[in-house]
C-alpha positions in Angstrom: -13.5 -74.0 -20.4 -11.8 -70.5 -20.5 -11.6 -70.5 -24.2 -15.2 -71.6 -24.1 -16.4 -68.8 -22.2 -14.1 -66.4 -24.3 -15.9 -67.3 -27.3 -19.2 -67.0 -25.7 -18.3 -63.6 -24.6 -17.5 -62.6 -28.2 -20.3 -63.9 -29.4 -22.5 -61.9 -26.6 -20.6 -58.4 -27.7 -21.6 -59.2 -31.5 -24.9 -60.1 -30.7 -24.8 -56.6 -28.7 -23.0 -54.9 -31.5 -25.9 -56.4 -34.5 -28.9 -55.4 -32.1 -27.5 -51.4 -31.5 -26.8 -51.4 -35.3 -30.6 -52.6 -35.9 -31.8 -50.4 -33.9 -30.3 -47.3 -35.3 -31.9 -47.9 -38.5 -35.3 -48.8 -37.1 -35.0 -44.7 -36.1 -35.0 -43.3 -39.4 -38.5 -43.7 -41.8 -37.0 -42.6 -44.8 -35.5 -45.4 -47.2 -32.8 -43.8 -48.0 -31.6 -43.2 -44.9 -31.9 -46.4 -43.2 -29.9 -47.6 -46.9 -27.6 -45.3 -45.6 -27.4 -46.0 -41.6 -27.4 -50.1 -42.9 -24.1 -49.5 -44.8 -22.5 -47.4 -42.3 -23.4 -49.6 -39.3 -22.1 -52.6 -41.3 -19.2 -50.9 -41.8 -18.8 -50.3 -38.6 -19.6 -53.7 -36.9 -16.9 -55.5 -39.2 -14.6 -52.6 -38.9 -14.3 -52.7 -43.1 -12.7 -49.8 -44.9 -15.7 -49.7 -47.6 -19.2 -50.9 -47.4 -21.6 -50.6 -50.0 -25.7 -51.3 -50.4 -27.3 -51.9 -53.7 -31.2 -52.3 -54.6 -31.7 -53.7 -58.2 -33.8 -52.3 -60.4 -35.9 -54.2 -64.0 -33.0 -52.2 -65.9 -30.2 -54.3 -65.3 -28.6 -51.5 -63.4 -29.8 -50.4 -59.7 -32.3 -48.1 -58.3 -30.1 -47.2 -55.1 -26.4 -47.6 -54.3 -25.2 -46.1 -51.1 -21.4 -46.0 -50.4 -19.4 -45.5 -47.1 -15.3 -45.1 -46.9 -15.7 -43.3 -50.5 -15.2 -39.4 -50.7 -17.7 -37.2 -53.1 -14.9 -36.5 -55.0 -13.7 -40.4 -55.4 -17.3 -40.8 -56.3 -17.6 -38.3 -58.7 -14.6 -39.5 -60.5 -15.7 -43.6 -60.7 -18.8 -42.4 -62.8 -22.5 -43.3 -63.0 -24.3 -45.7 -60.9 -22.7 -49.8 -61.8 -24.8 -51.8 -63.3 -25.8 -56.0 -62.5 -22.7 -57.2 -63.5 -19.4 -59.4 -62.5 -19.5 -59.8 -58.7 -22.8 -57.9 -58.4 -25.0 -60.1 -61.0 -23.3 -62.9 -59.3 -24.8 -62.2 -55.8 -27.9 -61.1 -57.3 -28.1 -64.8 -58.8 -27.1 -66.7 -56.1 -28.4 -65.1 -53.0 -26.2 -67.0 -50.6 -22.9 -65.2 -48.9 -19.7 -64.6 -50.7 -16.5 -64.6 -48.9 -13.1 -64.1 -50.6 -9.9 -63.6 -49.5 -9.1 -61.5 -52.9 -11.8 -60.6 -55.1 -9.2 -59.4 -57.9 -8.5 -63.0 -58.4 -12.4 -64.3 -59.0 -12.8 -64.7 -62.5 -16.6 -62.7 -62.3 -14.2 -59.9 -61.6 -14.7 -57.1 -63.9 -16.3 -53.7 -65.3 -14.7 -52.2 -62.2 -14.3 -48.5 -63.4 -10.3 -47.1 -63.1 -11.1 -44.6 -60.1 -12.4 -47.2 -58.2 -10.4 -47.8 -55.0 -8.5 -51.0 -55.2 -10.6 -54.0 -53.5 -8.7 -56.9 -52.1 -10.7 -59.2 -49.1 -14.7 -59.5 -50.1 -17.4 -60.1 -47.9 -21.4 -59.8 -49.7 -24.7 -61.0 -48.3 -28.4 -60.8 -49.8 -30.6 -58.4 -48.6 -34.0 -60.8 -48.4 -37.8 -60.1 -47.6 -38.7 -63.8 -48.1 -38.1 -65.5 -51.3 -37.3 -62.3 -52.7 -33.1 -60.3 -52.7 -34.4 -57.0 -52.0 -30.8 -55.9 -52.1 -27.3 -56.6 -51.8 -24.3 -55.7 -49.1 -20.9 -56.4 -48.9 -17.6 -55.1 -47.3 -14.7 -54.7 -48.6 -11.0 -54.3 -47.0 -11.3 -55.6 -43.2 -8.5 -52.9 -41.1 -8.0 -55.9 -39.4 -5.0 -58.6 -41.0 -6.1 -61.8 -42.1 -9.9 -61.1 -43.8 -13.3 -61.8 -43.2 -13.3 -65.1 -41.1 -16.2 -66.9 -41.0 -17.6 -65.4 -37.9 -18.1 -62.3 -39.8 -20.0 -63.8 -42.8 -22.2 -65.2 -39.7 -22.7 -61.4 -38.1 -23.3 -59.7 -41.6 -25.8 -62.3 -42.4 -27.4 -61.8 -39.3 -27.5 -58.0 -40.0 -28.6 -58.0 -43.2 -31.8 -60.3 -41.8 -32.4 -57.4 -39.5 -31.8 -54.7 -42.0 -34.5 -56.2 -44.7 -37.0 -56.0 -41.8 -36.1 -52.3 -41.4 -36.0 -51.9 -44.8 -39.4 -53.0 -45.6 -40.7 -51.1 -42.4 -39.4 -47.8 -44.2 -40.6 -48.6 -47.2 -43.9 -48.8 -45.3 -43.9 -45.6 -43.5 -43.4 -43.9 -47.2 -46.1 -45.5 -48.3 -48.9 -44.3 -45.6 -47.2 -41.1 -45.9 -47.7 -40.6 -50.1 -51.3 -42.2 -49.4 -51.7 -39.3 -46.3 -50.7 -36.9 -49.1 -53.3 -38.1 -51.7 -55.6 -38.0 -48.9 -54.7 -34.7 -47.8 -55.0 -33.3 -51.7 -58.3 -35.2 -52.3 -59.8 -33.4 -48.5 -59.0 -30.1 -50.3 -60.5 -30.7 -53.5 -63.6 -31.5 -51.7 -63.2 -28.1 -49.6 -62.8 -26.2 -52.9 -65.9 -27.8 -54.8 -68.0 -27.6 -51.3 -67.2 -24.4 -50.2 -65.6 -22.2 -52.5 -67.5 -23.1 -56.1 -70.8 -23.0 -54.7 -69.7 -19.7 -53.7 -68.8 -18.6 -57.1 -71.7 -20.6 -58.9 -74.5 -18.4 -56.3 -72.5 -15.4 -57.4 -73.0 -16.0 -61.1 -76.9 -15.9 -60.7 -77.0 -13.4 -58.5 -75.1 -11.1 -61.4 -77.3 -11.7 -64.2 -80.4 -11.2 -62.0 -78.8 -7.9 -61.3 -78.3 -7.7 -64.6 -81.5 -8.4 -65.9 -83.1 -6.2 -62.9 -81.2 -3.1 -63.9 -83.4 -1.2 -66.6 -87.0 -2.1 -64.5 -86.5 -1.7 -60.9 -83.1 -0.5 -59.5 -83.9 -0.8 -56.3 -84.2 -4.3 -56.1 -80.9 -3.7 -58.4 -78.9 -2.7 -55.6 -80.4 -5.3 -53.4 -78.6 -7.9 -55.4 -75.3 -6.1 -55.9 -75.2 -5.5 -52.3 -75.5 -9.9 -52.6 -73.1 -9.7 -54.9 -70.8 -8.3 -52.7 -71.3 -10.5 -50.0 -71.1 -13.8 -52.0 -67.9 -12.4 -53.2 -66.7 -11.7 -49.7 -67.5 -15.0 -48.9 -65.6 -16.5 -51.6 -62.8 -14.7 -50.9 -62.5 -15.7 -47.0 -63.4 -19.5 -48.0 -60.6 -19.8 -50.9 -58.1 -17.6 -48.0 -58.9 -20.5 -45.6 -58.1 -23.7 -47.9 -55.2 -22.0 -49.1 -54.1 -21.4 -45.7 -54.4 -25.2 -45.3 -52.0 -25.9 -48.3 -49.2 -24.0 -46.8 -46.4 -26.1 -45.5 -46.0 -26.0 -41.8 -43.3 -23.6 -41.4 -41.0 -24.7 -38.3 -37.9 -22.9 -38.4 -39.1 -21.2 -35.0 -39.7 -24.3 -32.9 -43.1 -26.1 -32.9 -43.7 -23.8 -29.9 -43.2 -20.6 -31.7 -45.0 -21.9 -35.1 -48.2 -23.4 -33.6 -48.5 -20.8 -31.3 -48.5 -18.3 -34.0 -50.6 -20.2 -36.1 -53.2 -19.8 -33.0 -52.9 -16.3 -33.3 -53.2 -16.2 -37.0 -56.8 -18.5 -36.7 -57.8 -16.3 -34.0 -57.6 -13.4 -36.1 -59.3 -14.7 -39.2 -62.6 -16.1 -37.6 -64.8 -15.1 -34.8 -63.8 -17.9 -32.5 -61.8 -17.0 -29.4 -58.8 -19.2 -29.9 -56.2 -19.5 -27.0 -53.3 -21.9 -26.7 -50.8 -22.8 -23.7 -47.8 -24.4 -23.7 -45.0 -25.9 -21.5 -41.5 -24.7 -22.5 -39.6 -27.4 -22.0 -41.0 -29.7 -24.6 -37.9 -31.0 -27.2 -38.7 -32.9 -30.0 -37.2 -34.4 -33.5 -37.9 -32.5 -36.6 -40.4 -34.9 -37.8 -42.6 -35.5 -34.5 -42.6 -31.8 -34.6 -44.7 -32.1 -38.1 -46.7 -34.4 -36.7 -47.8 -32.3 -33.7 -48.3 -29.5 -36.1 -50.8 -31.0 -38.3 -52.4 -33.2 -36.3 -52.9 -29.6 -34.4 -54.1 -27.6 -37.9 -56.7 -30.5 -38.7 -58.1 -30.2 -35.1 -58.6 -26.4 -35.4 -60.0 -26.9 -39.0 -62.5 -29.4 -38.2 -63.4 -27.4 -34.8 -63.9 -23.8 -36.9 -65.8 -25.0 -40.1 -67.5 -27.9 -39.8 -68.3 -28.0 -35.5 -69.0 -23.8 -36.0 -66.9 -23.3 -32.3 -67.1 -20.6 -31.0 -64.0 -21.3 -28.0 -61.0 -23.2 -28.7 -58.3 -24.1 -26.5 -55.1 -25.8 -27.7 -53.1 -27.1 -25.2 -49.3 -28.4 -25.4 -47.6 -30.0 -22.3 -45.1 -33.0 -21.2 -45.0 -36.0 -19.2 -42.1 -38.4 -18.4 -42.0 -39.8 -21.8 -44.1 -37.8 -23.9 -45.8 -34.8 -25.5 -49.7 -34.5 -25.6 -51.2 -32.0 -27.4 -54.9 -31.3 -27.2 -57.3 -29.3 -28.7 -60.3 -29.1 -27.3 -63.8 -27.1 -28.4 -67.0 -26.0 -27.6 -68.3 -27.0 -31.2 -71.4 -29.2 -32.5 -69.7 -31.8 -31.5 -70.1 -35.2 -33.9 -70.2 -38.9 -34.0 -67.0 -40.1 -34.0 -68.0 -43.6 -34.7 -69.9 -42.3 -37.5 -67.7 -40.2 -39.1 -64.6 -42.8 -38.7 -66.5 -45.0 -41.8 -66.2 -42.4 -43.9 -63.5 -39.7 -42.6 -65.0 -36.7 -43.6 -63.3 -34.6 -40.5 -59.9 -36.5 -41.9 -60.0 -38.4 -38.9 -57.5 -41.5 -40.6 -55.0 -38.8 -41.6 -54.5 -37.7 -38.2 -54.2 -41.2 -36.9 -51.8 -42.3 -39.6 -49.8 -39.0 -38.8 -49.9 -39.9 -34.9 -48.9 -43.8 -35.9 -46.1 -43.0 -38.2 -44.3 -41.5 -35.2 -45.2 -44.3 -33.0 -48.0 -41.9 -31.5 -51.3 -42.5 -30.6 -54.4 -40.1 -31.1 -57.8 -40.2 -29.1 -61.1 -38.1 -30.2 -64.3 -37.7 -27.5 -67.1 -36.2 -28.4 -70.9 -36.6 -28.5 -73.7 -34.5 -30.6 -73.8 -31.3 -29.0 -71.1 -31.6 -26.7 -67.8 -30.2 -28.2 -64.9 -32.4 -29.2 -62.0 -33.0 -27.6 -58.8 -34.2 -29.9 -55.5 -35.5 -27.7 -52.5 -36.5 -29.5 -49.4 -38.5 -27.6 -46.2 -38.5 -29.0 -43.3 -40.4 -27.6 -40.5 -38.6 -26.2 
């Protein structure tokens, strides 16, 4: 009965062990780092001296191979990236576990470059989503005497189940964000051809009337040179604007620091009275920091050139477990429901920004009534 409940507990501290492990890669969005946090953690929960993580590629070599227990140098020295053979084509063939007590003796055993530490004990698993081997792991050189037992083949498998899940989750997240780029890029083309070539196209014919008013009637003349000049102004302050959109946020200061000087920098540029508030307590990762910060430049955007505000408050505080940030102006105001079929105000950008942080964004507004934009990020 003792040994039963031993075993039990062991089991129960494994279990433990595979759901921290999971959950330290469901953190990180980019694929290369959960590859890397995955190889580490597997490392880690089977106490092996060397871990490694391979995704194929249509080559016959592999698209990403992440290491842990070898030094940059050691790496430098075993050469480029392996390609799908020996052990490796064999796992990739047969997507089932291999466990061997000395993988030197396995007659798939070769190509292994001369720099490459010596392997002995071998433990691999499959990397699935479905019917498909997304990628391969294995461990190799247990600290422990004796090998990979059984019980470990179980726990890896177990991992690597939870892995692919946060693997494909990644690979997600990088998806919305490249189509939030392309959305972001395609907002701004639109902002250049609405704003700023109409611009430039009025000035054009307002020259050569100028032009062709010149020897008959000067005064009229000046009249459109004086148009001339203001078109041009105009030009000027709409291209200033979109390319102030295009510039990275900069947040070596602190979101704080950053978005409050960004308020100031607005407030200056148009004739809005922009004002913005903040707690000072509010801590946050680099990349909810972003987040905030966009989410914040899209709300002013949309409040000063297409809702013509006139007052704009931007607001930045904390609760127990999050941050809310809200922007809130005295504009046109606009259908929300409308404008969500067709995003003109970028409304899906801001919500994918908001969801890719496990956020949520809000908009009120009615015709006429302002807008009111409130973002949530989790602490």
């Amino acid at each position: 009965m003792s040994t039963h409940c031993g075993a039990c507990a062991d089991r129960g501290v494994a279990l433990h062990a595979v759901s921290a492990a999971v959950l330290a890669v469901t953190r990180h969005l980019s694929v290369h780092e959960v590859f890397q946090v995955i190889v580490r953690a597997a490392a880690q929960l089977l106490d092996a001296r060397y871990a490694a993580l391979g995704v194929p590629d249509d080559e016959g070599s592999f698209a990403e191979f992440v290491v842990e227990g070898v030094s940059d140098e050691e790496w430098d020295a075993i050469g480029p990236l392996p390609r799908q053979h020996g052990m490796l084509a064999v796992m990739l063939r047969e997507p089932r576990a291999h466990r061997l007590a000395d993988i030197r003796k396995e007659p798939d055993f070769d190509g292994w470059p001369t720099a490459h530490p010596i392997l002995k004990d071998f433990l691999g698993v499959p990397i699935r989503d479905g019917d498909q081997t997304v990628g391969i792991i294995f461990l190799a050189n247990k600290r422990t005497p004796g090998g990979f037992t059984e019980d470990d083949e179980e726990l890896l498998t177990l991992f690597a189940a939870h892995a692919a899940m946060a693997l494909t989750n990644a690979r997600l997240h990088e998806r919305a964000r490249e189509l939030t780029v392309v959305e972001e890029r395609n907002r701004l083309a639109r902002e250049l051809h609405d704003a700023v070539a109409q611009k430039l196209f009025s000035l054009r014919l307002t020259a050569r009337a100028a032009a062709a008013l010149a020897e008959h009637d000067p005064v009229r003349t000046i009249a459109e040179l004086e148009q001339v000049e203001r078109l041009a102004g105009e030009a000027l302050a709409e291209l200033r604007a979109v390319i102030f959109e295009l510039r990275p946020a900069d947040l070596a200061d602190g979101l704080l620091a950053s978005l409050r000087k960004h308020v100031e920098v607005l407030d200056r540029a148009y004739g809005a009275e922009l004002t913005f508030s903040a707690d000072q307590s509010i801590a946050l990762t680099g990349e909810r920091e972003a987040v905030v910060f966009r989410v914040a430049q899209e709300a002013l955007y949309n409040a000063l050139r297409h809702a013509r505000a006139t007052r704009i408050a931007v607001t930045l505080s904390a609760s127990v477990h999050h941050v809310i940030l809200e922007v809130q102006d005295d504009g046109g105001g606009f259908d929300a429901a409308a404008e969500s079929g067709r995003d003109g105000l970028g409304l899906t950008s801001m919500r994918d920004r908001a969801m890719s942080v496990g956020g949520s964004l809000t908009i009120g507004s009615g015709p006429g009534g302002g807008a009111l934009v409130r973002l949530e990020v989790p602490l």
